[in-house]
Every structure is written in structure tokens, then in C-alpha cells.
VODO-262701 format. One record per residue (C-alpha): x, y, z. Coordinates in steps of 0.5 Angstrom, whole numbers, plus 500, padded with zeros to 3 digits. Each point is the difference from the previous one (the first is absolute). Layout:
N
<u X&v Y&w Z>
...
//
This chain:
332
<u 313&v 654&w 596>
<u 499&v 501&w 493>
<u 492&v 502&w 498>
<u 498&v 494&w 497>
<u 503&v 494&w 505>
<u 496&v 505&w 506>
<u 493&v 500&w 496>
<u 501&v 492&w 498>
<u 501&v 499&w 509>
<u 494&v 504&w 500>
<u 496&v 496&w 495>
<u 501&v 494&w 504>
<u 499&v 501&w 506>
<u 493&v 504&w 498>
<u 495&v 496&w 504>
<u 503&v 503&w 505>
<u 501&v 506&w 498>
<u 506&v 500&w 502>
<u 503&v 506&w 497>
<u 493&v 504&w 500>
<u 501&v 507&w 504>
<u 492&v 500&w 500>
<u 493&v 499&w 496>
<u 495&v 503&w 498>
<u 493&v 495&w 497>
<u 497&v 501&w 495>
<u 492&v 498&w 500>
<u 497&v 499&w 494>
<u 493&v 502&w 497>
<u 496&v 494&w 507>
<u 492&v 501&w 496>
<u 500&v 493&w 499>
<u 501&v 498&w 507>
<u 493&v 504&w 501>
<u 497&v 493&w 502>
<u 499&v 494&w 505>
<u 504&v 496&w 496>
<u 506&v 504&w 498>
<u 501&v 506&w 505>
<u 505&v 495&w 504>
<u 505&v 501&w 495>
<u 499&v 507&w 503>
<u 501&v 500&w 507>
<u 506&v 495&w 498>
<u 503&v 506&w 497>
<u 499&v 505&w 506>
<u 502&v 494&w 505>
<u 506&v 498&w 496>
<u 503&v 507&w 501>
<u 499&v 500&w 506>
<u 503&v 494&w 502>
<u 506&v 502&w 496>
<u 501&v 508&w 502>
<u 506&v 498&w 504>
<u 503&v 495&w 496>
<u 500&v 504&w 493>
<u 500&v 507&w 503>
<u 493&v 503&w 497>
<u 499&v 507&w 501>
<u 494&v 501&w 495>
<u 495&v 496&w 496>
<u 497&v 504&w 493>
<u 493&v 497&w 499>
<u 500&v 501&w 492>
<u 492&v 501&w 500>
<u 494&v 496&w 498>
<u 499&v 500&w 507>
<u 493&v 496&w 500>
<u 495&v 498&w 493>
<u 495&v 504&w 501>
<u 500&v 505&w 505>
<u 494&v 497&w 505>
<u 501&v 502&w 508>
<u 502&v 492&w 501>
<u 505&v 500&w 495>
<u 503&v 506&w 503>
<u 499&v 497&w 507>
<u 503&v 493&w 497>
<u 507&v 505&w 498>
<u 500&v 504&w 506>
<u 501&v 494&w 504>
<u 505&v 496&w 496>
<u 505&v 507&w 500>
<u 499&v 502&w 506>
<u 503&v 494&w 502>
<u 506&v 504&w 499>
<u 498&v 506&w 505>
<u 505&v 500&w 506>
<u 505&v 497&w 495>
<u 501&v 503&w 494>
<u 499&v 507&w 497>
<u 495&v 498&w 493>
<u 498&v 505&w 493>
<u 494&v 498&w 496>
<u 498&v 503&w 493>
<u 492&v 499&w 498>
<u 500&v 496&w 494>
<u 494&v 500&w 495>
<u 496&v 495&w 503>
<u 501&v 504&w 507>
<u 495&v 505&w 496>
<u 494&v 497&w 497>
<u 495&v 499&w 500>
<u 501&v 503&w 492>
<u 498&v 504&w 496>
<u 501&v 506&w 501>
<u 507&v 500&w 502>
<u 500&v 503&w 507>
<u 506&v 499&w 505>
<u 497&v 503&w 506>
<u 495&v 494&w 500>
<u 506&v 495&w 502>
<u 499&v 499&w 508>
<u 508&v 499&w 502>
<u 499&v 507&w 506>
<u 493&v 496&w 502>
<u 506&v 494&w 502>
<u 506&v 503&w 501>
<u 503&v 506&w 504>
<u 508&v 502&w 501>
<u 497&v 499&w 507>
<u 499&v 493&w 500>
<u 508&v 499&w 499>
<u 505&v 503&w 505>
<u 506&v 498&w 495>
<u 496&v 504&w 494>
<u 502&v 506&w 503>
<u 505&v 501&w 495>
<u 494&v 501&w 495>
<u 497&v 506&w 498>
<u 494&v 502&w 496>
<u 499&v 505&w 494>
<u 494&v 501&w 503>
<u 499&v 499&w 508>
<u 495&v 494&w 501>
<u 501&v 497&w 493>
<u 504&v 495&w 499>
<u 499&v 500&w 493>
<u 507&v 504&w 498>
<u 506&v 499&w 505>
<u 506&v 501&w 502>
<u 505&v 496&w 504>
<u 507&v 501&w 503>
<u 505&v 497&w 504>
<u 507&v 498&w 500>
<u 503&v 492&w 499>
<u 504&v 497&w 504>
<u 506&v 502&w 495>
<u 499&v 506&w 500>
<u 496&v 501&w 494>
<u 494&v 505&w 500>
<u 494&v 498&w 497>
<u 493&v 504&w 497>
<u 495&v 495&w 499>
<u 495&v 504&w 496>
<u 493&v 496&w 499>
<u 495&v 503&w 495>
<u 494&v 500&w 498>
<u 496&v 495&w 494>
<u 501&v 504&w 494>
<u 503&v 506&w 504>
<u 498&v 507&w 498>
<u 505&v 505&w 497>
<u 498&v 504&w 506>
<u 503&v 493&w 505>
<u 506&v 500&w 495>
<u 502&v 507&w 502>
<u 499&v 499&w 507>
<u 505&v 494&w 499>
<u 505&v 502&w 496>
<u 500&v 507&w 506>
<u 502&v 494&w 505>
<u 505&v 498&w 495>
<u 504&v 506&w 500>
<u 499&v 502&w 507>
<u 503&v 493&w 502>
<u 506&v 500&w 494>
<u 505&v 496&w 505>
<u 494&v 495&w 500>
<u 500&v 494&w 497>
<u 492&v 500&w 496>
<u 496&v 493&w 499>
<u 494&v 502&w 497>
<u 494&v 495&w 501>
<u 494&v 500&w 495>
<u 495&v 495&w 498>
<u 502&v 500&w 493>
<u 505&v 502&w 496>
<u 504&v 494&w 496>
<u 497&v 494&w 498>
<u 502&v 494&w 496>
<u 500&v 500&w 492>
<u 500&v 494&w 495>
<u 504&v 495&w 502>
<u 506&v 499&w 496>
<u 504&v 493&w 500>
<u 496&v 499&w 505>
<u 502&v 506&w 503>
<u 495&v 506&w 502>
<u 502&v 506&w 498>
<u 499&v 506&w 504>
<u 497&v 507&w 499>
<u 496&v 505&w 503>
<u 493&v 501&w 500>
<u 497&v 507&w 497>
<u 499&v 502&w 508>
<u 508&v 498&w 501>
<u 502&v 505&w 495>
<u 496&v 506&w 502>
<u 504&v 498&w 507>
<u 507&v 500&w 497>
<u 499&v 506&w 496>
<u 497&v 503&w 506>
<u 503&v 497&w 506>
<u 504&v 495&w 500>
<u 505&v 501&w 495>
<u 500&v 507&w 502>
<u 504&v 501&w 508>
<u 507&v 497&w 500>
<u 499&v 497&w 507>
<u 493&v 495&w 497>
<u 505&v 493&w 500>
<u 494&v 495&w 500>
<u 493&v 499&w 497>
<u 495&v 495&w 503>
<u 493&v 498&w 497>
<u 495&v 494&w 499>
<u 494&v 500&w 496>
<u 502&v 497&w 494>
<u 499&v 493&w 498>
<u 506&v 495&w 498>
<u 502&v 501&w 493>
<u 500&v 492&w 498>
<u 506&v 498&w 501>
<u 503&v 493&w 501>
<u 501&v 501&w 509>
<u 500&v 492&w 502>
<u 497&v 503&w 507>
<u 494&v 502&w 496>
<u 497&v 508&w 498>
<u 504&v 506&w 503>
<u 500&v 506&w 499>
<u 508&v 502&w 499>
<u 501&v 506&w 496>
<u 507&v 504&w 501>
<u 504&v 505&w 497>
<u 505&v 504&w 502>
<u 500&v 508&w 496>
<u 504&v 506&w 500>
<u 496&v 506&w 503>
<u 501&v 507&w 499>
<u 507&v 500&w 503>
<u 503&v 495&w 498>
<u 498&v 496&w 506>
<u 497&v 492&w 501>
<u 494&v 499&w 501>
<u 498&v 493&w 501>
<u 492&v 498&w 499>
<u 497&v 495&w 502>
<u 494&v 496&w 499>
<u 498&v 494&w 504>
<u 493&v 497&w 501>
<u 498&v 493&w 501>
<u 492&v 500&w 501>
<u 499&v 496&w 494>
<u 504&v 495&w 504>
<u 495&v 493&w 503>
<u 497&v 502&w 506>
<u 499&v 508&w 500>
<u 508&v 500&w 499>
<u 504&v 495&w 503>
<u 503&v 504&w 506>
<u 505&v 503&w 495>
<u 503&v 506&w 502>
<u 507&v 505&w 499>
<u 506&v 501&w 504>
<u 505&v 506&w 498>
<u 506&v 499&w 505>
<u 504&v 505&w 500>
<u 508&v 497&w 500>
<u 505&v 502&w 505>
<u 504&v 503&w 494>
<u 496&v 505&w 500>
<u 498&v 500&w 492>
<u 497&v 493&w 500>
<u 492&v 498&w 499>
<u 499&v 493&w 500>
<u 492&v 499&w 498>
<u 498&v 494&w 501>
<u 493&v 496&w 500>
<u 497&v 495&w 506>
<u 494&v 497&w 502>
<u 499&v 499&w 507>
<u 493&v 495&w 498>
<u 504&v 496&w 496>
<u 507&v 500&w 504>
<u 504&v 502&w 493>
<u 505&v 505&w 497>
<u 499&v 502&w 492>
<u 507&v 500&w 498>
<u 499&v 501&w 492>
<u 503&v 507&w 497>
<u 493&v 503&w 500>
<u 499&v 499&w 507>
<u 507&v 500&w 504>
<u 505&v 506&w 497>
<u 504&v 506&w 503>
<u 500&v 506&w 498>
<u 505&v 506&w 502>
<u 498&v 507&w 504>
<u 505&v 506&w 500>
<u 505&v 499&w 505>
<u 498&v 504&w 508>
<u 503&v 508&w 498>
<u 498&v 506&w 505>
<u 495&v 502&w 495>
<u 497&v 499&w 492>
<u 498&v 507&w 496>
<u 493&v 499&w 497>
<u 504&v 505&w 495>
<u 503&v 499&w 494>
<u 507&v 503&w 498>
<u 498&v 505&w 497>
<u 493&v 502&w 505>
<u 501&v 506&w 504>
<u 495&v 500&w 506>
<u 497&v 505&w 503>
<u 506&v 503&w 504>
<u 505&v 499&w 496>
<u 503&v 505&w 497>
<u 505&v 501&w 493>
<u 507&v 501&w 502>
//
């Protein structure tokens, strides 16, 4: 069957995700459900994954951060009860975002209470995650093999990570090169100026530092996640959505596909919207698709349902170049 027949039966029979190996969903920034009002829209999330685990095959859920509005022990307490909605189901990330650390000034990531309400312990399934510092989740790592066989390393990482969690990560890039890297942070690229009604993409000055340091450095880094942004005053009929993506050479000559995606400014704290990464049975395939289960809607506008593509499934990738020698190899 020739490549494009298999990705048009594919796309057809997407609402049942027919074709998709597995999944794994994406939260983005959930301040906004932080009152009576909204915060059902933020249960629906939670409860949706559940109920489709099975059907859509979810093996993880990425929490984008942002994670509360304004750091206080009910809202942290409200965040705990809708995540935790996926304990026995499903293993979960998150990343602390800037509103998860005020009150502000002065800048300070130890006041975030994410440990005061969430542990590893809480979730059995989140035993495929380990921290940078035991008791922490502030910088993690996850691992574990998908049902095609991929090996995957989620690496959730800190607001404004410092150059110190940068190293740290980019370690755990090297020491996992048959790995394929998704790097979760709060921010990184954000809408710019629409253009024909177009927003433009680009990153945010703390995206670059990321590249340059992190992400555009390790030949396993395949998939950037963020929030944070606002939307960029583009023309979405379905009203604002932060939808910005690009997809960038690295050091190696690899892919790297960065995405970012928040829908806070939505109506009623954020409309529910949430993202799937399905995983295609061909093995290379991404689809990215956008879905509200408080509104029953899928959003099938280029900015909000796309593929991308990963390297093939190989024994192994090399975070070295052609021409890097590592520690033990030796000139001929």
C-alpha cells in the first residue's frame, strides 16, 4: 500500500483511533479552572482520560504547568483531586509553571507547594519516573517502552530551568541515546504577529536558552511541549488558542518538533481543550489532535490537527556527531 493511501484510511477512521498504536495527552496550563465555577472543565479532563484509556491506549498524561493561579493550599488541593483522578489508571508529569511560584517578587521556585501535594508514591504507575532530587518533582524523569516497541524518556523540567538542571538533563540524554526524548517545559515557543491571519511562531527568549543549551544539543530530543503563552490574535473561528509550532534542525541534523499549546483564554477557564499525541502503527507517524470533552468537539483546523514525523524504531541513536569521539573511543 503506497504510504499516502495508508495515512488517508488512517485519517478517516481517526475518531476511533483506528490507526494509533497508542497515546499520550497533553494538559495544558489549568489556572484558569482554580474556581467553583470552571474547575469542572478540569475534572472533565482527568475523567475523559480515564474513561478512554482502553480505547485510545493512553500510556502517559503531560501536564504543561500552570498548574494552579495563584499557589494557595486550596488550589493546590482543588489540582490534587482532579489528577489524581488518574491514579491507578494512568502514569502522569508535571512541570511547575510561573503562576505555580508566586506570590512574586522576588522570584523563588522553592515557594511553589507541588511536594506538599503531590508524591510518586501517590501513583503506582508513576514508578516509571524518577527524580533529579529524591522528594522533588519539580525535574523528572520518565521511562518505559510503548506498545510499538519505541522507547520513550519524558524529561519534565523546571520554570526557567537552571543551567545546573540543564546539565543534569542533558546527562540523562546521553545515558539513554536509544531513547527517544520529549522535553516538557512551561515555556519555550510562543505565538507571534499573525500573518494573513496566520500566527507566526518563534521562540520566547527562555526557549532559546533551552535550545542552545538543551534542546537543540542531544540527537534523541525528537518532541518539545510548552504552555504559557498566550494566543497570538490569529483568526481561530473556535475563539484564542495558543497553537504555536515549528519543526527545527538540531545539532545533528535531527528533527526536533516544538510545540506549543494553551487554551486558558478560552471561555470558562479553558473550554476543556486538551492534546493527543497518537503514536501511528507505522511506526514514524504523530498525529496531534486537539479535543474538548466539555464541549464534545474535536478542532480540525492545520493549527490544531497535524502529523509529524520521528525517526524510524532503531537499536540505538548516538548523541554524537560524525565526527565526536566519546570517552572511549580511540583514533584508529
Amino acid at each position: 500500500m503506497p504510504p499516502y493511501a495508508y495515512f488517508v484510511i488512517c485519517f478517516l477512521s481517526f475518531s476511533a483511533s483506528a490507526c494509533a498504536s497508542w497515546t499520550m495527552v497533553v494538559l495544558p496550563d489549568t489556572q484558569g479552572y482554580m474556581t467553583a465555577e470552571h474547575y469542572p472543565g478540569f475534572l472533565a479532563q482527568t475523567e475523559w482520560i480515564v474513561d478512554n484509556k482502553n480505547v485510545r491506549n493512553i500510556k502517559m498524561v503531560l501536564h504543561e504547568g500552570d498548574i494552579t493561579n495563584h499557589n494557595t493550599p486550596d488550589e493546590w488541593q482543588m489540582a490534587r483531586n482532579a489528577i489524581r483522578v488518574l491514579d491507578g489508571h494512568v502514569p502522569y508529569t508535571m512541570v511547575i509553571g510561573n503562576h505555580d511560584i508566586f506570590p512574586t517578587p522576588p522570584f523563588d521556585r522553592d515557594q511553589n507547594l507541588l511536594n506538599d501535594y503531590f508524591a510518586l508514591t501517590d501513583n503506582r504507575l508513576n514508578s516509571i519516573t524518577t527524580e533529579k532530587t529524591a522528594g522533588d518533582l519539580a525535574n523528572t524523569y520518565s521511562r518505559f517502552t510503548a506498545p510499538d516497541g519505541r522507547k520513550m524518556l519524558v524529561l519534565s523540567l523546571e520554570y526557567v530551568p537552571r543551567p545546573e538542571v540543564l546539565a543534569w538533563a542533558g546527562e540523562i540524554c546521553d545515558k539513554f541515546p536509544d531513547h527517544t526524548v520529549v522535553v516538557l517545559v512551561h515555556a519555550n515557543v510562543q505565538e507571534g504577529p499573525a500573518v494573513n491571519g496566520e500566527p507566526t511562531t518563534n521562540r520566547h527568549t527562555l526557549g532559546n536558552t533551552l535550545w542552545n543549551k538543551l534542546t537543540g544539543q542531544h540527537k534523541n530530543i525528537e518532541i518539545v511541549l510548552n504552555g504559557h503563552h498566550p494566543d497570538g490574535n490569529d483568526t481561530d473561528p473556535h475563539g484564542p488558542l495558543t497553537t504555536a509550532r515549528q519543526s527545527t534542525l538540531g545539532k545533528y541534523g535531527n528533527v526536533v518538533h516544538e510545540i506549543g499549546f494553551n487554551s486558558q483564554q478560552q471561555p470558562n477557564g479553558g473550554n476543556g481543550y486538551l492534546r493527543l499525541l497518537e503514536f501511528l502503527d507505522d511506526g514514524t507517524t504523530v498525529q496531534v489532535r486537539t479535543y474538548s470533552p466539555t464541549l464534545d468537539t474535536w478542532l480540525t483546523s492545520a493549527r490544531n490537527e497535524f502529523p509529524i514525523k520521528l525517526s524510524g524504531l532503531s537499536p540505538a541513536v548516538t548523541n554524537k556527531g560524525p565526527d565526536d569521539k566519546g570517552p572511549d573511543d580511540k583514533d584508529p
